[in-house]
KOLGU-4560 file (N, C-alpha, C; in nm, 3 decimals, padded with zeros to 5 digits):
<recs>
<n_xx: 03.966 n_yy: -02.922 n_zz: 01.901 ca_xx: 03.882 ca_yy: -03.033 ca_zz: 01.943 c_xx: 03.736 c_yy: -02.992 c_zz: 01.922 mol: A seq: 1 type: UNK>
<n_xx: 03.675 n_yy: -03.102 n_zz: 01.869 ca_xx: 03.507 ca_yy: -03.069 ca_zz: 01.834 c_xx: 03.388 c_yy: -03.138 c_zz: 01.955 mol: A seq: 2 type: UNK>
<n_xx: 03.301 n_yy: -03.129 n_zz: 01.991 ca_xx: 03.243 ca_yy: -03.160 ca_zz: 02.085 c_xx: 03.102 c_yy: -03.148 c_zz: 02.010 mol: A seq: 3 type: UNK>
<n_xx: 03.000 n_yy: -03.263 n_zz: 02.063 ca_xx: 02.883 ca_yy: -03.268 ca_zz: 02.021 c_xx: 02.772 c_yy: -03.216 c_zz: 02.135 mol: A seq: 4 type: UNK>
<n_xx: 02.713 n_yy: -03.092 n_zz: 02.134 ca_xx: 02.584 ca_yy: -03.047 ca_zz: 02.267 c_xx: 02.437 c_yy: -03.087 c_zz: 02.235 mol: A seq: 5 type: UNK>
<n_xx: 02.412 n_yy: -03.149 n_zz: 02.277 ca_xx: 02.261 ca_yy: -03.172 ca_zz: 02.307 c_xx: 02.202 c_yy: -03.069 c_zz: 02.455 mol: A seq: 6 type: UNK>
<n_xx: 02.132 n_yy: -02.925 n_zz: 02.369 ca_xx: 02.094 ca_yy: -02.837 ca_zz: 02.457 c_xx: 01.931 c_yy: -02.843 c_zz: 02.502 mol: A seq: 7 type: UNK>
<n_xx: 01.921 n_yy: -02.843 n_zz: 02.656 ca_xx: 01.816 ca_yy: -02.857 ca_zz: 02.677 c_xx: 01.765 c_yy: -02.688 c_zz: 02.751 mol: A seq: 8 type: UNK>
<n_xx: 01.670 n_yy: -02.604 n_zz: 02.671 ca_xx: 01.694 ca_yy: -02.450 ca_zz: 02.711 c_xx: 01.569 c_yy: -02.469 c_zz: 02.812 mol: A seq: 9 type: UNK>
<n_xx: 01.557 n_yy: -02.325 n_zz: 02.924 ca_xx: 01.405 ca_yy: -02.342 ca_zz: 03.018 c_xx: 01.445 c_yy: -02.448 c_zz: 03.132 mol: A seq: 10 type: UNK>
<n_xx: 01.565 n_yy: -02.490 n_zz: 03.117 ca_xx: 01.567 ca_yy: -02.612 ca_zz: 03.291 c_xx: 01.575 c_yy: -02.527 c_zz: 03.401 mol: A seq: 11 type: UNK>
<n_xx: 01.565 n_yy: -02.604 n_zz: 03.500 ca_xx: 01.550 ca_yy: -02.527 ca_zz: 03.636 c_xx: 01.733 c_yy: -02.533 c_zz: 03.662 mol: A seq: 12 type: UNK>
<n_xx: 01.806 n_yy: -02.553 n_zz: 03.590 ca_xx: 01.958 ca_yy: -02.498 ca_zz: 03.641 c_xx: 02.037 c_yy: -02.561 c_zz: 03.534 mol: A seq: 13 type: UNK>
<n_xx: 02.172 n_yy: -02.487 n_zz: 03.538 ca_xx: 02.256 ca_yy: -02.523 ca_zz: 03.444 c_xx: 02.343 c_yy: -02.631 c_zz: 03.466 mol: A seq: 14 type: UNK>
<n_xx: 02.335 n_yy: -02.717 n_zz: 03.414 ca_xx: 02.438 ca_yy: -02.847 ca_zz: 03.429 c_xx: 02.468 c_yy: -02.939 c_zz: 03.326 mol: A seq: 15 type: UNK>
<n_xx: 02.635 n_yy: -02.966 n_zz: 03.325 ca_xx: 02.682 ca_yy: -03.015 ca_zz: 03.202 c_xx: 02.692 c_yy: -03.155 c_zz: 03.218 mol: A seq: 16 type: UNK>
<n_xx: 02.589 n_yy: -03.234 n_zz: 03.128 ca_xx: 02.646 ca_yy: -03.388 ca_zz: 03.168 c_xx: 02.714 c_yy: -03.507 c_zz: 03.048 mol: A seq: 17 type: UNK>
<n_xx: 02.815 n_yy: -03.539 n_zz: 03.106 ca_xx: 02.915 ca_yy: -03.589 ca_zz: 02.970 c_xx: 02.838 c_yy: -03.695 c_zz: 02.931 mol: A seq: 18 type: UNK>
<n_xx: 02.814 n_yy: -03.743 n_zz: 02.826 ca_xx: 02.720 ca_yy: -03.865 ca_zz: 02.735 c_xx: 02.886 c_yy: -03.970 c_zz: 02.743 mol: A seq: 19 type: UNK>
<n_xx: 02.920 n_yy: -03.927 n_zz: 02.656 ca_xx: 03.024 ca_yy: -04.029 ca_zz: 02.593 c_xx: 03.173 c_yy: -03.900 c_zz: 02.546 mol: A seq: 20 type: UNK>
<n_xx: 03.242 n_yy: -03.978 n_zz: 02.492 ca_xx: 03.405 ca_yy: -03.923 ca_zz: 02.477 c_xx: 03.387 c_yy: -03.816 c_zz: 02.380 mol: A seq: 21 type: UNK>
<n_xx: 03.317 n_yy: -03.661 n_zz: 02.368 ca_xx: 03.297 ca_yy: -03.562 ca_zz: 02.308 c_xx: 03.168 c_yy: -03.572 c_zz: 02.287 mol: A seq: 22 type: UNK>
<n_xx: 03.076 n_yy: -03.618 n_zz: 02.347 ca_xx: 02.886 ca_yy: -03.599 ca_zz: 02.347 c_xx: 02.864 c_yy: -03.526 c_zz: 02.440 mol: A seq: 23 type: UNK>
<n_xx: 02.841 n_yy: -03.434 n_zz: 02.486 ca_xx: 02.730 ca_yy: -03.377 ca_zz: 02.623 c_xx: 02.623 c_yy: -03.303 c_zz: 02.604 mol: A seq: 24 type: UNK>
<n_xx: 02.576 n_yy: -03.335 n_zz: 02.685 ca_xx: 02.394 ca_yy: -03.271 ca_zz: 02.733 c_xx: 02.381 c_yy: -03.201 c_zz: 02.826 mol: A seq: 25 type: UNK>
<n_xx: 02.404 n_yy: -03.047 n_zz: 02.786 ca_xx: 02.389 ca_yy: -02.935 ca_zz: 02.903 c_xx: 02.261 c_yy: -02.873 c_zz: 02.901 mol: A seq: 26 type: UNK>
<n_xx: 02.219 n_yy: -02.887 n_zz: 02.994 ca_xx: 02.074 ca_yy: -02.808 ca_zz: 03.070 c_xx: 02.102 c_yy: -02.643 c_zz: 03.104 mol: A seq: 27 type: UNK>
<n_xx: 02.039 n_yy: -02.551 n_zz: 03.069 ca_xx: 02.029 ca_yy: -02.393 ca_zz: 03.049 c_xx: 01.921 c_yy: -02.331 c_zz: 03.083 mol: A seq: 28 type: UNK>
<n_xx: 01.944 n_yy: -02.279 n_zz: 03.146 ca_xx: 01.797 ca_yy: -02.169 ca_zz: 03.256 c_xx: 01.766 c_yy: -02.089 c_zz: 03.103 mol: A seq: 29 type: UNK>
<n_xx: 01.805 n_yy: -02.057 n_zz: 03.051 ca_xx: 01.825 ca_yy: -01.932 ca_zz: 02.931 c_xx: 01.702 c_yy: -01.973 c_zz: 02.821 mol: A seq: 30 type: UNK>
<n_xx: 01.605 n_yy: -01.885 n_zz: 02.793 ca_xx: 01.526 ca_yy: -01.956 ca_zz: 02.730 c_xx: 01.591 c_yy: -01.935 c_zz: 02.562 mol: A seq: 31 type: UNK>
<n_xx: 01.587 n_yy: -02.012 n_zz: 02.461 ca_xx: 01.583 ca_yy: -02.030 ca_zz: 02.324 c_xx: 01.517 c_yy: -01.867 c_zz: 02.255 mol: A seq: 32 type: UNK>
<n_xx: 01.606 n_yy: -01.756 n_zz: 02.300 ca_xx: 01.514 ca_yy: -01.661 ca_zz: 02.214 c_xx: 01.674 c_yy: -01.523 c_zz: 02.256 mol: A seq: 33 type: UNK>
<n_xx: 01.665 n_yy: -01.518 n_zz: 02.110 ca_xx: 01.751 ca_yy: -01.390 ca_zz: 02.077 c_xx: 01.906 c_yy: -01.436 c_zz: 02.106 mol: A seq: 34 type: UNK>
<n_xx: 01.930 n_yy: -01.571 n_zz: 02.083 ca_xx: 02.080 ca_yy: -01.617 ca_zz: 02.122 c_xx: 02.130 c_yy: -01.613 c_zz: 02.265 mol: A seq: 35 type: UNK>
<n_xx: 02.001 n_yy: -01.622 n_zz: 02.341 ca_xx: 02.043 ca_yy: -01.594 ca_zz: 02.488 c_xx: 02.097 c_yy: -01.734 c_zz: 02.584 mol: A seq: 36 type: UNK>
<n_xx: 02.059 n_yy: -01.853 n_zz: 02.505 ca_xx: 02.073 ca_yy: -01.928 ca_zz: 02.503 c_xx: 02.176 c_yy: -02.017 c_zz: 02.481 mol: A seq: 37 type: UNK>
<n_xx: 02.234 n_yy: -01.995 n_zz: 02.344 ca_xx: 02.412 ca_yy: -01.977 ca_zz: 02.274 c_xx: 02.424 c_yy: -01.895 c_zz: 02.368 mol: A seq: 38 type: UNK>
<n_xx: 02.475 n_yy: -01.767 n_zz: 02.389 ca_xx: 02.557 ca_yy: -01.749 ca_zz: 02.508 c_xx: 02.598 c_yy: -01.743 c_zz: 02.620 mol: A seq: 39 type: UNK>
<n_xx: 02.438 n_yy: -01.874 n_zz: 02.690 ca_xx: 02.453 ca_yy: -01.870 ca_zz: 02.819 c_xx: 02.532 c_yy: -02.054 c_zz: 02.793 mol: A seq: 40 type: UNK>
<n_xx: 02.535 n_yy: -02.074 n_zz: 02.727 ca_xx: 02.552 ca_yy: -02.227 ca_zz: 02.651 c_xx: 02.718 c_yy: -02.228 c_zz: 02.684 mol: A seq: 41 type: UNK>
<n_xx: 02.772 n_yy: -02.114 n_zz: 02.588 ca_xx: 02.903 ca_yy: -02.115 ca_zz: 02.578 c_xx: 02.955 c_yy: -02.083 c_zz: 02.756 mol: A seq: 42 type: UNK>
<n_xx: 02.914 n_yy: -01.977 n_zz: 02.847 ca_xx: 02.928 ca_yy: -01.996 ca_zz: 02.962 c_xx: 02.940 c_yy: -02.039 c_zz: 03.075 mol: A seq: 43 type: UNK>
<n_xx: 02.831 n_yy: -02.152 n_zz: 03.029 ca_xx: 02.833 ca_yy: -02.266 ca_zz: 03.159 c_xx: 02.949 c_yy: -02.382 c_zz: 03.076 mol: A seq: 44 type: UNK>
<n_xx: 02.991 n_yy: -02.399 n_zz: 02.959 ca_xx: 03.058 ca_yy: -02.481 ca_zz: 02.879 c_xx: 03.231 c_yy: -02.435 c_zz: 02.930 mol: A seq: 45 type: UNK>
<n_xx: 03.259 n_yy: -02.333 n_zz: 02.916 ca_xx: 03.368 ca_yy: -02.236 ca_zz: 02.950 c_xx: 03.379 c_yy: -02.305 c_zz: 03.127 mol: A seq: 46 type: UNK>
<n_xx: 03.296 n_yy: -02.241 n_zz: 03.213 ca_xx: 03.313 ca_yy: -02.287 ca_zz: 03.377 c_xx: 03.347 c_yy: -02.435 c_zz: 03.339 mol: A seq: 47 type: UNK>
<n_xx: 03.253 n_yy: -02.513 n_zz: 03.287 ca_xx: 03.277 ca_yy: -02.704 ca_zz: 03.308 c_xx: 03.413 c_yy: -02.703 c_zz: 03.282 mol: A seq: 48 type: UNK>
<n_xx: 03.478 n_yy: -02.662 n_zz: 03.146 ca_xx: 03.621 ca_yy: -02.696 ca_zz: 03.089 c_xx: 03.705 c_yy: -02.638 c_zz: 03.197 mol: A seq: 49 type: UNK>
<n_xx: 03.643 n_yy: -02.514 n_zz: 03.238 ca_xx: 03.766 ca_yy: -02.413 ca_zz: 03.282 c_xx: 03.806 c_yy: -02.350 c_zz: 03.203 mol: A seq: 50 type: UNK>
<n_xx: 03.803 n_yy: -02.318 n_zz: 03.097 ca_xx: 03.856 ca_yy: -02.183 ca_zz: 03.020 c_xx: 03.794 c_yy: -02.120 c_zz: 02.961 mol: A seq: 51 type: UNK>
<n_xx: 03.827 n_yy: -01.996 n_zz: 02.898 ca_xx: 03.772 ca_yy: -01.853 ca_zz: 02.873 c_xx: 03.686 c_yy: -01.892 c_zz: 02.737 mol: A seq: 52 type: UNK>
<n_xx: 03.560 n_yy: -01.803 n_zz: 02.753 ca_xx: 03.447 ca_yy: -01.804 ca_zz: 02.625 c_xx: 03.485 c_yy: -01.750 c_zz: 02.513 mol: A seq: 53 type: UNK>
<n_xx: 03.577 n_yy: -01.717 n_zz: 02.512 ca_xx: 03.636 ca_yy: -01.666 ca_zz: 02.375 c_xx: 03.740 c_yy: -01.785 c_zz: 02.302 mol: A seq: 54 type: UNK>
<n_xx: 03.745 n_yy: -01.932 n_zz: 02.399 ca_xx: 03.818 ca_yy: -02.049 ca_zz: 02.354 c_xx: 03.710 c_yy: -02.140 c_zz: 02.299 mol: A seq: 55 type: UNK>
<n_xx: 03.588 n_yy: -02.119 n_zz: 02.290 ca_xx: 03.453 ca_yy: -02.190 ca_zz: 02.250 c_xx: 03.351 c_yy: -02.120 c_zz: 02.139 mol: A seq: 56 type: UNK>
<n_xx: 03.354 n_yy: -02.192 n_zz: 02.008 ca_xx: 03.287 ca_yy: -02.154 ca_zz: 01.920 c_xx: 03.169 c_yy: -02.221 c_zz: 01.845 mol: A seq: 57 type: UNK>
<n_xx: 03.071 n_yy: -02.187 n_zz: 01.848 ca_xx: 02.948 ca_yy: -02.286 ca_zz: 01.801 c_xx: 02.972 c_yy: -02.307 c_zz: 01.620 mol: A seq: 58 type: UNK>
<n_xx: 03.024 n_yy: -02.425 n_zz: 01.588 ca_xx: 03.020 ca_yy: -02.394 ca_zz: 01.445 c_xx: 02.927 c_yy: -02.423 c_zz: 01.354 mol: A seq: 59 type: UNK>
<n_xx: 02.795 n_yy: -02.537 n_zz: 01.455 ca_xx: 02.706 ca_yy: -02.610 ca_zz: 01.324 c_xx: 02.625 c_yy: -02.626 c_zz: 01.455 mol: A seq: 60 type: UNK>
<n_xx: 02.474 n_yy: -02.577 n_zz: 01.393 ca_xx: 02.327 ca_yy: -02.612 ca_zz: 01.460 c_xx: 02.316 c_yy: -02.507 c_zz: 01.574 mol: A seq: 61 type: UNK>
<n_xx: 02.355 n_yy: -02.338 n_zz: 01.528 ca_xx: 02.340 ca_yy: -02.246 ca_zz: 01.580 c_xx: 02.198 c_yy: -02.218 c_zz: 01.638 mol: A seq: 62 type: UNK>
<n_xx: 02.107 n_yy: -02.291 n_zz: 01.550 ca_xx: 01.929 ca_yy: -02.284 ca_zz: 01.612 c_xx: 01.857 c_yy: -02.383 c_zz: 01.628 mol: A seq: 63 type: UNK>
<n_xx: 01.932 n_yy: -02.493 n_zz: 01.637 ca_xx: 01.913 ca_yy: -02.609 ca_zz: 01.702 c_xx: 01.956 c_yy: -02.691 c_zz: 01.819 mol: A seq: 64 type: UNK>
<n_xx: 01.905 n_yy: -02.795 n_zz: 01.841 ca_xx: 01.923 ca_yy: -02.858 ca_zz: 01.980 c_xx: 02.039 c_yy: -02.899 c_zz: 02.019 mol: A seq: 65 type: UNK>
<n_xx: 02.089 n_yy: -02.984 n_zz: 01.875 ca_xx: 02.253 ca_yy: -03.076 ca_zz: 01.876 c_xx: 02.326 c_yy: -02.924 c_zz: 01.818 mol: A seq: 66 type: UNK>
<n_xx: 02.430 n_yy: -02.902 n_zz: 01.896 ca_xx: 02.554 ca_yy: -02.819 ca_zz: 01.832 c_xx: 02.633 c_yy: -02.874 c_zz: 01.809 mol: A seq: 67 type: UNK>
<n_xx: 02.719 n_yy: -02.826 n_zz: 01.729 ca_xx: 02.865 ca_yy: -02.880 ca_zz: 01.730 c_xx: 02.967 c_yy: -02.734 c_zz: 01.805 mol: A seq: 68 type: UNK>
<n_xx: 03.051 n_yy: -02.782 n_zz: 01.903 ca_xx: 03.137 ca_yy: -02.670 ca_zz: 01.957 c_xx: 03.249 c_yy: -02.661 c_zz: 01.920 mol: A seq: 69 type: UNK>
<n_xx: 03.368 n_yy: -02.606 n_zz: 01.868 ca_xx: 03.496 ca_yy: -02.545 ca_zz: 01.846 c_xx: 03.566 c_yy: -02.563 c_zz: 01.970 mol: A seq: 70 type: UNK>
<n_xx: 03.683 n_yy: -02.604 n_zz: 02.063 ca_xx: 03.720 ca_yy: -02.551 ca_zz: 02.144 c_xx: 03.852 c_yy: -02.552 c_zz: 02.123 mol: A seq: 71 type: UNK>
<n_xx: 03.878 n_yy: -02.469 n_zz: 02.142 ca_xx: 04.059 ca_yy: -02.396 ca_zz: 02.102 c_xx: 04.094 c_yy: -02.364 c_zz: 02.185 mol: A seq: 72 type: UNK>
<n_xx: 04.277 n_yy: -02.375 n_zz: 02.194 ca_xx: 04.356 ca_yy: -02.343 ca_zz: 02.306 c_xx: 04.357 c_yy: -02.503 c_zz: 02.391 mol: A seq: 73 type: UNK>
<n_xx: 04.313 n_yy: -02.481 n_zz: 02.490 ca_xx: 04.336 ca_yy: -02.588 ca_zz: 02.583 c_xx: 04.261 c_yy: -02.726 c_zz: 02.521 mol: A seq: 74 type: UNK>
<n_xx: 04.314 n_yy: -02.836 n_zz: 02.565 ca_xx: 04.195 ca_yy: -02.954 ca_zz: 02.533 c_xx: 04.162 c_yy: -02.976 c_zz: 02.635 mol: A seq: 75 type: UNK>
<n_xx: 04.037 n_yy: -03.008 n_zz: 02.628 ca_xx: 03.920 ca_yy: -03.037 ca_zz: 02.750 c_xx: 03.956 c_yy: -03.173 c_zz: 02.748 mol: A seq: 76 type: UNK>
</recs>
């Protein structure tokens, strides 16, 4: 299953909010520098679904705002 992120990095807390049927817009304390961001991304993404960060893969817009996510194993 593919999922579309609209990441907002620097918020005052992490929270995942569903847009539409595979759109969300998660907010990230993590600022945009050295991928700290992607992997605080995939973390709070992992808690929302419930499953492990190694079931979530960023495949498109690795340094950009919109990602596209991978998620394997379970469907969210």
């Amino acid at each position: 299953m593919r999922i579309y992120v609209k990441v907002s990095p620097r918020s005052s807390k992490n929270e995942v909010i569903k847009i539409s049927e595979g759109e969300y817009k998660v907010k990230i304390t993590a600022p945009p520098v050295d991928g700290e961001a992607n992997s605080m991304l995939i973390k709070v993404l992992a808690e929302y679904f419930g499953i492990s960060k190694s079931s979530l893969t960023i495949i498109g817009g690795k340094s950009a705002k919109i990602k596209i996510i991978e998620i394997s194993g379970k469907e969210a």
